[in-house]
mmJSON file of the N, C-alpha and C atoms, coordinates in Angstrom:
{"data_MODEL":{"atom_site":{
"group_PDB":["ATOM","ATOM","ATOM","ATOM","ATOM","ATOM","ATOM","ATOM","ATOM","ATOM","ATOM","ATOM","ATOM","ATOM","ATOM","ATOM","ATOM","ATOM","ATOM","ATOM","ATOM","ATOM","ATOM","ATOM","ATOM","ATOM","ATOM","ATOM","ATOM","ATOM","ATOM","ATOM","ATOM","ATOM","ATOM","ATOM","ATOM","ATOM","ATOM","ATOM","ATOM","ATOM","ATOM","ATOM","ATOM","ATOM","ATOM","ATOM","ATOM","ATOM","ATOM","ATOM","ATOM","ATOM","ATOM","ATOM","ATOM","ATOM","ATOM","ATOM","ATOM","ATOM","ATOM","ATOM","ATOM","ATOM","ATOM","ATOM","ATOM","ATOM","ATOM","ATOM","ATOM","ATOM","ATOM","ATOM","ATOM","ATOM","ATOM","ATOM","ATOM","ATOM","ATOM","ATOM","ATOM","ATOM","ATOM","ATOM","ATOM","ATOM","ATOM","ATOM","ATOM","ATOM","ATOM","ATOM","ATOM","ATOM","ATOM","ATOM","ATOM","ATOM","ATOM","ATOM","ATOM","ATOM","ATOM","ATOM","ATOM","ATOM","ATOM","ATOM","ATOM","ATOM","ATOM","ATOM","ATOM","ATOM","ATOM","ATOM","ATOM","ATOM","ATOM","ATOM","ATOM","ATOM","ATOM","ATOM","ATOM","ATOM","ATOM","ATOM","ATOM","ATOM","ATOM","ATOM","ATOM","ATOM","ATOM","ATOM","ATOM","ATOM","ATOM","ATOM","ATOM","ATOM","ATOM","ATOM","ATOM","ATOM","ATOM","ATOM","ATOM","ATOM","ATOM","ATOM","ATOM","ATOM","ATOM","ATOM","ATOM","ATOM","ATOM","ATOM","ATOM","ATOM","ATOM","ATOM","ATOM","ATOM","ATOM","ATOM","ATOM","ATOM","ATOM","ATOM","ATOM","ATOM","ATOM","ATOM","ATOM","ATOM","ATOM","ATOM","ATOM","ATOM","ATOM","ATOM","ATOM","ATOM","ATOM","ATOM","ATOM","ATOM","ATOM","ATOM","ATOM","ATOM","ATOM","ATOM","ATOM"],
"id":[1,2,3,4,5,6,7,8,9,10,11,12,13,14,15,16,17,18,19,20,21,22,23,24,25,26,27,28,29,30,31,32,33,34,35,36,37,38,39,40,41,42,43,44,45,46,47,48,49,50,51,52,53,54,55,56,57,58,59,60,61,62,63,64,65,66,67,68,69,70,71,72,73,74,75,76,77,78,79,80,81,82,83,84,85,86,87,88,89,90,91,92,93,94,95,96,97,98,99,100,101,102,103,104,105,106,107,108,109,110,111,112,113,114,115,116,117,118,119,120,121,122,123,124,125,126,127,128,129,130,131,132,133,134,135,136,137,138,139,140,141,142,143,144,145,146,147,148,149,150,151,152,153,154,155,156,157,158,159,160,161,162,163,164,165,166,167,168,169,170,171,172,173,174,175,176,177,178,179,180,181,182,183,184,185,186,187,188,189,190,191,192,193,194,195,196,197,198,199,200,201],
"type_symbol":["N","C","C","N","C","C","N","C","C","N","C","C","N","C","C","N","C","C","N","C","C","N","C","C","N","C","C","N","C","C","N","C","C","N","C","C","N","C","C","N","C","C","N","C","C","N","C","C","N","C","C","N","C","C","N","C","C","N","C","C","N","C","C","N","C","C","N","C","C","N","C","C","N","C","C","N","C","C","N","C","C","N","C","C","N","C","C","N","C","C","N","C","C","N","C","C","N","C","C","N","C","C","N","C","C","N","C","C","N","C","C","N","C","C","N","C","C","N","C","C","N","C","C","N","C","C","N","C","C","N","C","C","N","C","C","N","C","C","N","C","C","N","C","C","N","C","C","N","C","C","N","C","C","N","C","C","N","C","C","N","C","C","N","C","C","N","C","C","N","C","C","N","C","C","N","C","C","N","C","C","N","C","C","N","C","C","N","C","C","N","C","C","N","C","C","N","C","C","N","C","C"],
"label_atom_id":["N","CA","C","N","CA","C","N","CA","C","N","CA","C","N","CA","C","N","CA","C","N","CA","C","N","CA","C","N","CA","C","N","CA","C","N","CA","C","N","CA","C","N","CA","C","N","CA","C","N","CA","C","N","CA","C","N","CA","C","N","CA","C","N","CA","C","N","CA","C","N","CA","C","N","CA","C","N","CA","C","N","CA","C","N","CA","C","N","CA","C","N","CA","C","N","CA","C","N","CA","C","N","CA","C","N","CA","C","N","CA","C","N","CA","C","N","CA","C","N","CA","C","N","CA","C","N","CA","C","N","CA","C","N","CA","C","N","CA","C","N","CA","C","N","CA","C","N","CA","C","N","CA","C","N","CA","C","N","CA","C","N","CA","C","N","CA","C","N","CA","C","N","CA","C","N","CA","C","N","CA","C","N","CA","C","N","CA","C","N","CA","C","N","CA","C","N","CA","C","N","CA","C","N","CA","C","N","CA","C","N","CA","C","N","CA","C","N","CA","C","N","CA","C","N","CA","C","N","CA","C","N","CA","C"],
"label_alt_id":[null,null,null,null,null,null,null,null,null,null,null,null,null,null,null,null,null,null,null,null,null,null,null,null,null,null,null,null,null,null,null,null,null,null,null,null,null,null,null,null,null,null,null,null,null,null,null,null,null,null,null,null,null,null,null,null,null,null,null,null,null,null,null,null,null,null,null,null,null,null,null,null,null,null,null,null,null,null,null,null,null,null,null,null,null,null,null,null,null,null,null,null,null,null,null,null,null,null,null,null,null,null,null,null,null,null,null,null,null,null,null,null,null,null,null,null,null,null,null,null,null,null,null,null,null,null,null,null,null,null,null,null,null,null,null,null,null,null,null,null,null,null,null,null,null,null,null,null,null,null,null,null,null,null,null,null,null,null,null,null,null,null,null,null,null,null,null,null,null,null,null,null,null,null,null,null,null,null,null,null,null,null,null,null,null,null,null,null,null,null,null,null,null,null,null,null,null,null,null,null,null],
"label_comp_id":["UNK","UNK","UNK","UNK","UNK","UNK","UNK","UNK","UNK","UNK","UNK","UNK","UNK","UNK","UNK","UNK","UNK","UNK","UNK","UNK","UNK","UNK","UNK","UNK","UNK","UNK","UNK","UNK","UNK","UNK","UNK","UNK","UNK","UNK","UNK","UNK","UNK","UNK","UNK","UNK","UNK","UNK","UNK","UNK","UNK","UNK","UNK","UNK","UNK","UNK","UNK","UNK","UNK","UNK","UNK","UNK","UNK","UNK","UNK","UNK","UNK","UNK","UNK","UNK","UNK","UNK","UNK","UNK","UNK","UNK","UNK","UNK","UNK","UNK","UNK","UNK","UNK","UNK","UNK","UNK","UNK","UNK","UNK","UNK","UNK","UNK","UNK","UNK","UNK","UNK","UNK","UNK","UNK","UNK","UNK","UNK","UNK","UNK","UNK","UNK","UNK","UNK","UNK","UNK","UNK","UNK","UNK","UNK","UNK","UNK","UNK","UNK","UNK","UNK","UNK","UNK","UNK","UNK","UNK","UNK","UNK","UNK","UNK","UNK","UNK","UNK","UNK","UNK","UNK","UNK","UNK","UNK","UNK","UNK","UNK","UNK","UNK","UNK","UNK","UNK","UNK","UNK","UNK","UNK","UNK","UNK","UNK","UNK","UNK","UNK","UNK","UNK","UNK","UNK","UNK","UNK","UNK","UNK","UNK","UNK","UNK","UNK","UNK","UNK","UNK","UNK","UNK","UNK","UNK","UNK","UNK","UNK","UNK","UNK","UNK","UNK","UNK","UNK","UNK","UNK","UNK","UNK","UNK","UNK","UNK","UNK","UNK","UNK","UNK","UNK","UNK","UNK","UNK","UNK","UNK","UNK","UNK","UNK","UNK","UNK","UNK"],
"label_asym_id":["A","A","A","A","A","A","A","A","A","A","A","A","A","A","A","A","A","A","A","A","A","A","A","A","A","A","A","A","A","A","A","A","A","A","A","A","A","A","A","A","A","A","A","A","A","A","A","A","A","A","A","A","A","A","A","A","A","A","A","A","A","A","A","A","A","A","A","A","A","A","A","A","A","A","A","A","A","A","A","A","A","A","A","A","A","A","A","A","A","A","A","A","A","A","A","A","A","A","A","A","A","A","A","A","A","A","A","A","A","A","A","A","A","A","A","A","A","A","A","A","A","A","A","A","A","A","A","A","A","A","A","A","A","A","A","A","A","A","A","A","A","A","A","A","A","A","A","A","A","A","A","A","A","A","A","A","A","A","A","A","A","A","A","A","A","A","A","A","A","A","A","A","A","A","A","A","A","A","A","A","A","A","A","A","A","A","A","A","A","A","A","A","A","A","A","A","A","A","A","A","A"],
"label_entity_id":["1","1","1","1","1","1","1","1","1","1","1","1","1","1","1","1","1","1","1","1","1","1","1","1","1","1","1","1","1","1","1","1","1","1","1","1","1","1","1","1","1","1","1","1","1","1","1","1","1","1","1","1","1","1","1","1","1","1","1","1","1","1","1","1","1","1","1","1","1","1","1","1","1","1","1","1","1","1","1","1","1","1","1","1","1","1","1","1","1","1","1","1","1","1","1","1","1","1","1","1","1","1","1","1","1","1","1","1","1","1","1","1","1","1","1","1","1","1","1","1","1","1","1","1","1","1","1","1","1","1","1","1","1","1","1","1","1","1","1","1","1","1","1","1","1","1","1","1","1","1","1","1","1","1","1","1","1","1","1","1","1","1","1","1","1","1","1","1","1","1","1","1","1","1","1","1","1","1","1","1","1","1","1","1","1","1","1","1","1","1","1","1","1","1","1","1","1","1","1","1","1"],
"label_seq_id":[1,1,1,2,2,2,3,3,3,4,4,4,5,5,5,6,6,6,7,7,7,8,8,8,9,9,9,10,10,10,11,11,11,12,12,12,13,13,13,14,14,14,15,15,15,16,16,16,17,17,17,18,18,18,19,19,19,20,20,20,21,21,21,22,22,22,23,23,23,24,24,24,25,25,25,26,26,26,27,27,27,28,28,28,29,29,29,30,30,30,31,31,31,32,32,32,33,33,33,34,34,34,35,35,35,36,36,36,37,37,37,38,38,38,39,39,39,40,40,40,41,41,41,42,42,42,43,43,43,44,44,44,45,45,45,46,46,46,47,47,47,48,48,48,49,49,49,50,50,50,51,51,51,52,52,52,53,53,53,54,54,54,55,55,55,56,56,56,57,57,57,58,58,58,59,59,59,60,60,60,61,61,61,62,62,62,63,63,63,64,64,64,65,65,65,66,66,66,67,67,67],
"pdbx_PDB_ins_code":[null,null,null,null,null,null,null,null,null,null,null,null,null,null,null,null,null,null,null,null,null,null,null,null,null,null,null,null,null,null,null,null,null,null,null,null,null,null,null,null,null,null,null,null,null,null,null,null,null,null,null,null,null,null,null,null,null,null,null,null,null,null,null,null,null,null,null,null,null,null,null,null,null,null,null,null,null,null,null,null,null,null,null,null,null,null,null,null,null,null,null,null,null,null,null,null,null,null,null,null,null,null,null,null,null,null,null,null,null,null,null,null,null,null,null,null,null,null,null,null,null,null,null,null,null,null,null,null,null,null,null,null,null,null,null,null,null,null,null,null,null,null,null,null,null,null,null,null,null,null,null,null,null,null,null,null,null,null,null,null,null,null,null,null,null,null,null,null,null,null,null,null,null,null,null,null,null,null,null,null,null,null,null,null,null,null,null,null,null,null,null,null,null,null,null,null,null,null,null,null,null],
"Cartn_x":[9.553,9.719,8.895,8.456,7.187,8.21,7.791,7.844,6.703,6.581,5.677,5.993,5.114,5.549,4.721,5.079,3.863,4.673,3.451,3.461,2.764,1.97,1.346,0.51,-0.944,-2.025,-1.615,-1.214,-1.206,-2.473,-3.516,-5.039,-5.198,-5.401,-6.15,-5.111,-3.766,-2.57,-2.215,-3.048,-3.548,-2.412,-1.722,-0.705,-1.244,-1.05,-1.254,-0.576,-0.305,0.152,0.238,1.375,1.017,2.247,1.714,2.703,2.588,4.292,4.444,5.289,5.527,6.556,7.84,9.116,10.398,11.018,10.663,11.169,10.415,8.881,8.293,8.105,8.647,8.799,10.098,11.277,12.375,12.296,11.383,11.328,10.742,9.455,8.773,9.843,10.651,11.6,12.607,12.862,13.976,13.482,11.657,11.311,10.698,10.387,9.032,7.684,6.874,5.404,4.684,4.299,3.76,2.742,2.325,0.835,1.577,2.504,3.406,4.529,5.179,5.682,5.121,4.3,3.349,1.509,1.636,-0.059,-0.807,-0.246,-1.565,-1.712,-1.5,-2.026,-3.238,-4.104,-5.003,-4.654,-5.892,-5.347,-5.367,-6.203,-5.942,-4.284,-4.06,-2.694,-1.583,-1.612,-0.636,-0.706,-2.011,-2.339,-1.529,-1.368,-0.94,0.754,0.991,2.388,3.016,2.273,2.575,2.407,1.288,0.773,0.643,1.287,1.081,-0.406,-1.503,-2.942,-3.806,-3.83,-4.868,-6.233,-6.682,-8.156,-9.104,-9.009,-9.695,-9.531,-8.355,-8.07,-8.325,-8.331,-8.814,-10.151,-10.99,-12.638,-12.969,-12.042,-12.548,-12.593,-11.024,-10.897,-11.668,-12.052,-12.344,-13.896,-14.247,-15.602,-15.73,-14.875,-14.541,-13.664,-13.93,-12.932,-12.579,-11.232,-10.607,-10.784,-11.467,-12.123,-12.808],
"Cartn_y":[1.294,2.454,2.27,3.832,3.423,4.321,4.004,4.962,5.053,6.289,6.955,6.471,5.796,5.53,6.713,7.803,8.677,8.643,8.475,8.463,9.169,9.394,9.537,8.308,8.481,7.354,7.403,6.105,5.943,6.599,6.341,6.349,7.834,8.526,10.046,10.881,10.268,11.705,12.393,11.583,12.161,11.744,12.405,11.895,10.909,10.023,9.212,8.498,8.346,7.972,7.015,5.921,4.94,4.513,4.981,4.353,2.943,2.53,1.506,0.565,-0.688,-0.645,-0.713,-0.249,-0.163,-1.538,-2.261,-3.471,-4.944,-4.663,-4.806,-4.997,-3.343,-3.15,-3.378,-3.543,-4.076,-5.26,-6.379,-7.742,-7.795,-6.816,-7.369,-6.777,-5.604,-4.941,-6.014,-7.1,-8.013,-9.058,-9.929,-11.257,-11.159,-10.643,-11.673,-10.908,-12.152,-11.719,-10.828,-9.828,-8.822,-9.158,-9.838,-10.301,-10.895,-11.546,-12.169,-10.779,-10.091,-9.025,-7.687,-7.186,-6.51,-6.445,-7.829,-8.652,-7.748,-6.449,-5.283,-4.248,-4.439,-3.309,-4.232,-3.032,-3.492,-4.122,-4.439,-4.885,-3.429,-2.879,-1.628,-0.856,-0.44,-0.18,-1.19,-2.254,-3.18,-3.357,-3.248,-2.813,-1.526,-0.626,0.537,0.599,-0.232,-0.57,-1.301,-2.134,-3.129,-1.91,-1.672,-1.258,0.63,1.188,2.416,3.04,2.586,2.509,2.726,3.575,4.014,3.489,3.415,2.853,3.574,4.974,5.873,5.72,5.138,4.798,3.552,2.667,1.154,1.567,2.491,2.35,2.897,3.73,4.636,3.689,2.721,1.997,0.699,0.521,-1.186,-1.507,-0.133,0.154,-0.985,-1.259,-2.386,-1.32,-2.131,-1.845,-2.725,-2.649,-3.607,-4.361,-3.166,-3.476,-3.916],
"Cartn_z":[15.357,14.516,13.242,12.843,11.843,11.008,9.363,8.111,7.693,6.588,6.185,4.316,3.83,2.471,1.775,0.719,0.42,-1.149,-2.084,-3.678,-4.416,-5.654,-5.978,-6.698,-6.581,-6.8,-8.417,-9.188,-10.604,-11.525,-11.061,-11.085,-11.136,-9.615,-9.526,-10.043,-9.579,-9.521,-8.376,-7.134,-5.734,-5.076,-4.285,-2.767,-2.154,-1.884,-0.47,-0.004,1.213,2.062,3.145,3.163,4.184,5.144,6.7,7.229,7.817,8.003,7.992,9.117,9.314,10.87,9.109,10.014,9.158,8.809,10.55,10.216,9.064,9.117,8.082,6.452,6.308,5.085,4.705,5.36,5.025,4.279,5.554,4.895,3.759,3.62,2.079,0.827,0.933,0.064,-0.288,0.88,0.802,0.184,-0.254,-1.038,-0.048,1.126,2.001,1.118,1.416,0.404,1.638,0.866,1.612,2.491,2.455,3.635,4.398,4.59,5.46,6.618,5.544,6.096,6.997,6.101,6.414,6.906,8.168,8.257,8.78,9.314,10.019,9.207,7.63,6.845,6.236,5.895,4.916,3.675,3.226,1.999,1.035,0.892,0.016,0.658,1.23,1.848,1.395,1.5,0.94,-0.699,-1.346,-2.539,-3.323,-1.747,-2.696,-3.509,-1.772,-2.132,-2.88,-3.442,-4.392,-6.087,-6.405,-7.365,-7.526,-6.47,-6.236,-6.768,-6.626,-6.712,-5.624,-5.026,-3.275,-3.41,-2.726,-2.223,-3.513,-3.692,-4.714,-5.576,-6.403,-7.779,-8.06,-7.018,-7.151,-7.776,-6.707,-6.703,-8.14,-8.723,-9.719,-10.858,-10.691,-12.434,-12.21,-10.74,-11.38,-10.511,-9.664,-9.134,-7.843,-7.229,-5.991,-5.251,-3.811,-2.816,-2.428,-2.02,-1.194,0.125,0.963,2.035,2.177],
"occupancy":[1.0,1.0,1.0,1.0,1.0,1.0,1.0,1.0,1.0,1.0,1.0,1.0,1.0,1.0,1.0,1.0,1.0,1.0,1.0,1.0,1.0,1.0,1.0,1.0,1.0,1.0,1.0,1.0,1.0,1.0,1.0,1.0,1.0,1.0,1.0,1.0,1.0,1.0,1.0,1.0,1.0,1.0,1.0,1.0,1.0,1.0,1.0,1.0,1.0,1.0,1.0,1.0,1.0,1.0,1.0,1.0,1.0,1.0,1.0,1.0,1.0,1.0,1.0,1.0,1.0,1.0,1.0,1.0,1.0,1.0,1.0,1.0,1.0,1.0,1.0,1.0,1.0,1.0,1.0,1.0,1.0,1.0,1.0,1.0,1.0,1.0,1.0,1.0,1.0,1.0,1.0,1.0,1.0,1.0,1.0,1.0,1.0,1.0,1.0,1.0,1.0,1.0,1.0,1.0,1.0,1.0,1.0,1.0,1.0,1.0,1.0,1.0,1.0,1.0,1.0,1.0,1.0,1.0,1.0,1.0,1.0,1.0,1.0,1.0,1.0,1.0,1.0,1.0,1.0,1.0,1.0,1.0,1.0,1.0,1.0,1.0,1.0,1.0,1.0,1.0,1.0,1.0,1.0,1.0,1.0,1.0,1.0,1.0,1.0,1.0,1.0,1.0,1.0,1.0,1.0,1.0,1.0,1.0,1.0,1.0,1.0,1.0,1.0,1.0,1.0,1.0,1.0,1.0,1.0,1.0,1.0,1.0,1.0,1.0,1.0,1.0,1.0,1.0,1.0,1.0,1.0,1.0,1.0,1.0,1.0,1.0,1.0,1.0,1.0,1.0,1.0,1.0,1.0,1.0,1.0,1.0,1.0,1.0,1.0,1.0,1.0],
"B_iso_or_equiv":[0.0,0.0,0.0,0.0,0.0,0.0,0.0,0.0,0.0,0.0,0.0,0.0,0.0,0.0,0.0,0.0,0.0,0.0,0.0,0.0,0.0,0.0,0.0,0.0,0.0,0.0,0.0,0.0,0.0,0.0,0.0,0.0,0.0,0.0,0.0,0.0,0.0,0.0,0.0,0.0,0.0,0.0,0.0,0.0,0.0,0.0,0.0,0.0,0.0,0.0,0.0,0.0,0.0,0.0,0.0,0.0,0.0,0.0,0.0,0.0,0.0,0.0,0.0,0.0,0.0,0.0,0.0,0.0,0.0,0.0,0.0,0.0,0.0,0.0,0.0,0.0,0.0,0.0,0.0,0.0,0.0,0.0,0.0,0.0,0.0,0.0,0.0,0.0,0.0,0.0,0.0,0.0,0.0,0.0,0.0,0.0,0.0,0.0,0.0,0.0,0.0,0.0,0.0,0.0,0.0,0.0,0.0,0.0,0.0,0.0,0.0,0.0,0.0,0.0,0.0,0.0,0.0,0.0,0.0,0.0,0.0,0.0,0.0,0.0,0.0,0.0,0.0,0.0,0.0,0.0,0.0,0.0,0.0,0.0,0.0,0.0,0.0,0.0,0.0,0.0,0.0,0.0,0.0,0.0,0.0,0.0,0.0,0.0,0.0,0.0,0.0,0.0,0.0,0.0,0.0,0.0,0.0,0.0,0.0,0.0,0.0,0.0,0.0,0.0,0.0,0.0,0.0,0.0,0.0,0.0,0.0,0.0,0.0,0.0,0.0,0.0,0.0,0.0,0.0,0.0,0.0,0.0,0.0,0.0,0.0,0.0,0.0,0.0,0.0,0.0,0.0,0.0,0.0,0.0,0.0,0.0,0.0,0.0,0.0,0.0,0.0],
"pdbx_formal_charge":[null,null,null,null,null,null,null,null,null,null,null,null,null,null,null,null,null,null,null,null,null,null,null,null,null,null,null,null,null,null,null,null,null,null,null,null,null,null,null,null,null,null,null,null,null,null,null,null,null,null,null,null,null,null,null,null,null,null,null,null,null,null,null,null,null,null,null,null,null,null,null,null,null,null,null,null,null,null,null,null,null,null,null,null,null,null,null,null,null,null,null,null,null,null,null,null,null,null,null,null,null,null,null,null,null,null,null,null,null,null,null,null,null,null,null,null,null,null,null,null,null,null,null,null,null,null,null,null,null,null,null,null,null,null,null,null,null,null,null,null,null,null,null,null,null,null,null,null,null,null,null,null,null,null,null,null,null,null,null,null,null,null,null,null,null,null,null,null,null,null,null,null,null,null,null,null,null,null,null,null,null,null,null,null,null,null,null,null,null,null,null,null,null,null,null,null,null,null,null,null,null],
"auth_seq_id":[1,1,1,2,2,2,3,3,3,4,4,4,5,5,5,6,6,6,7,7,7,8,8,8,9,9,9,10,10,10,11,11,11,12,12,12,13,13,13,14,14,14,15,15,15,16,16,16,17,17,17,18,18,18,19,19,19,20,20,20,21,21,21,22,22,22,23,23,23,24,24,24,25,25,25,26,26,26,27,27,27,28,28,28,29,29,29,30,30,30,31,31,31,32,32,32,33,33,33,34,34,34,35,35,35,36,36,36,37,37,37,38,38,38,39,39,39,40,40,40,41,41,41,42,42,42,43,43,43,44,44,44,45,45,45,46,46,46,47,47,47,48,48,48,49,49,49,50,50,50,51,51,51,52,52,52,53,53,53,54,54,54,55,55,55,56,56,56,57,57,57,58,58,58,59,59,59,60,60,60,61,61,61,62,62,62,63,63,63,64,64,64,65,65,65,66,66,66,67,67,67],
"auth_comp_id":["UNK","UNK","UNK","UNK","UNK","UNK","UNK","UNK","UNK","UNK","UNK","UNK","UNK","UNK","UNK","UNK","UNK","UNK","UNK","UNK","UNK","UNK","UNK","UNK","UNK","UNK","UNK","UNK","UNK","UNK","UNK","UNK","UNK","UNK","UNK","UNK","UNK","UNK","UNK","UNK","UNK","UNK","UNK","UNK","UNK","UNK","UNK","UNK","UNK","UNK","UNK","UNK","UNK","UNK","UNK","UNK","UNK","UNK","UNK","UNK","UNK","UNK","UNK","UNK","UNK","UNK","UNK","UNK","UNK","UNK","UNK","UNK","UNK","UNK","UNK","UNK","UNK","UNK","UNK","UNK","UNK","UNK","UNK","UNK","UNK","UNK","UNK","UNK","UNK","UNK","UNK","UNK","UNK","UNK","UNK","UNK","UNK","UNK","UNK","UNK","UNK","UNK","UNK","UNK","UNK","UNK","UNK","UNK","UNK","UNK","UNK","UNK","UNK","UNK","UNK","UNK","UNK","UNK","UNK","UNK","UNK","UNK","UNK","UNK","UNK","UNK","UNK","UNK","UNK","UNK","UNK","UNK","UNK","UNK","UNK","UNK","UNK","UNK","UNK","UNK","UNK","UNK","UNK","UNK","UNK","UNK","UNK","UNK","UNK","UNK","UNK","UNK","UNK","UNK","UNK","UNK","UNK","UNK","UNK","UNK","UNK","UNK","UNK","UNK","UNK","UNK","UNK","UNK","UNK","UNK","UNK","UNK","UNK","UNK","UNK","UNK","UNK","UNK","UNK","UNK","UNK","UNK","UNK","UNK","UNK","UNK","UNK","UNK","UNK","UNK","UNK","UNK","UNK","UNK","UNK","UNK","UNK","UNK","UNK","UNK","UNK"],
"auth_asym_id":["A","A","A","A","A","A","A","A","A","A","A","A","A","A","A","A","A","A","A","A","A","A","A","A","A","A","A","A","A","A","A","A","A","A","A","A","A","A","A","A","A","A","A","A","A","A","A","A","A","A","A","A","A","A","A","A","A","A","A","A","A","A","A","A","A","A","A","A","A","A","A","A","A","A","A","A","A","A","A","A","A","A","A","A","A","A","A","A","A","A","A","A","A","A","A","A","A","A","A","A","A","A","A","A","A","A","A","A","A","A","A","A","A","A","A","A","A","A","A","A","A","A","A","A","A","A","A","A","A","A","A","A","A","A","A","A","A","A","A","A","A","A","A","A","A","A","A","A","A","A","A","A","A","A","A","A","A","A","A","A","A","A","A","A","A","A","A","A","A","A","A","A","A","A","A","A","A","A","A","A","A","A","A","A","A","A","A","A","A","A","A","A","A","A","A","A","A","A","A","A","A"],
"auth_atom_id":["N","CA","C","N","CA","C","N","CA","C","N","CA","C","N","CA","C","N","CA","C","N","CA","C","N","CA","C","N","CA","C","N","CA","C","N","CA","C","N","CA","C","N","CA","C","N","CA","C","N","CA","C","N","CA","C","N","CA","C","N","CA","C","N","CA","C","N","CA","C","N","CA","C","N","CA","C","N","CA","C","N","CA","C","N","CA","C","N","CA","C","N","CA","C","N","CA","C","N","CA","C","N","CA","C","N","CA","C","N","CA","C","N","CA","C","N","CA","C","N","CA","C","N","CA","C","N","CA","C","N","CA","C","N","CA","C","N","CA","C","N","CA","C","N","CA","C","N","CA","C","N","CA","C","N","CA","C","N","CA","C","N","CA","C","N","CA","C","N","CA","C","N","CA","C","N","CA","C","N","CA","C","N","CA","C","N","CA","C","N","CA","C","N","CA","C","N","CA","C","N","CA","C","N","CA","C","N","CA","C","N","CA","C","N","CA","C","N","CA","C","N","CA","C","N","CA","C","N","CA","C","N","CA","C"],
"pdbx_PDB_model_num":[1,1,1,1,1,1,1,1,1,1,1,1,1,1,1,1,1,1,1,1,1,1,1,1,1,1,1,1,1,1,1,1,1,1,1,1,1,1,1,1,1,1,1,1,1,1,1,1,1,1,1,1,1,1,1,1,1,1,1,1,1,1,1,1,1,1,1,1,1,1,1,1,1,1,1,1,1,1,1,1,1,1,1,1,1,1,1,1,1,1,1,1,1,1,1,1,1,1,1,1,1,1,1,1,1,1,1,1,1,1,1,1,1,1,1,1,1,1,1,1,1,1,1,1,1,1,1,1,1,1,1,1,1,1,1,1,1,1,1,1,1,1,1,1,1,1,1,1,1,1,1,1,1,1,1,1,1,1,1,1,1,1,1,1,1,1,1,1,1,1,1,1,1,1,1,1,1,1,1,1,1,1,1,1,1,1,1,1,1,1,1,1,1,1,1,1,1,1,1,1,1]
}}}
């Protein structure tokens, strides 16, 4: 079973959206470190979730991508 995490980007102000497995994001919500919990997201995607910051707001404030 997947969830859909959707925020707004700190950065643009933009929606985005990431889904996720449930059982996953449980563990990182519970202390597991997110690259451990969540190992088939990107890193910009796991970025977002940490920092609520999307791939576009990364690129805009700091001119890098994650990818």
């Amino acid at each position: 079973m997947t969830i859909t995490i959707e925020r707004r980007c700190v950065i643009t102000g933009e929606p985005y959206k990431v889904e996720v497995p449930k059982e996953g994001y449980e563990k990182w919500i519970g202390g597991m470190l997110i690259q451990d919990a969540l190992p088939d997201l990107s890193t910009s995607d796991r970025e977002f979730l940490i920092s609520s910051i999307s791939p576009k707001g990364w690129e805009l404030a700091f001119g890098l991508t994650e990818d």
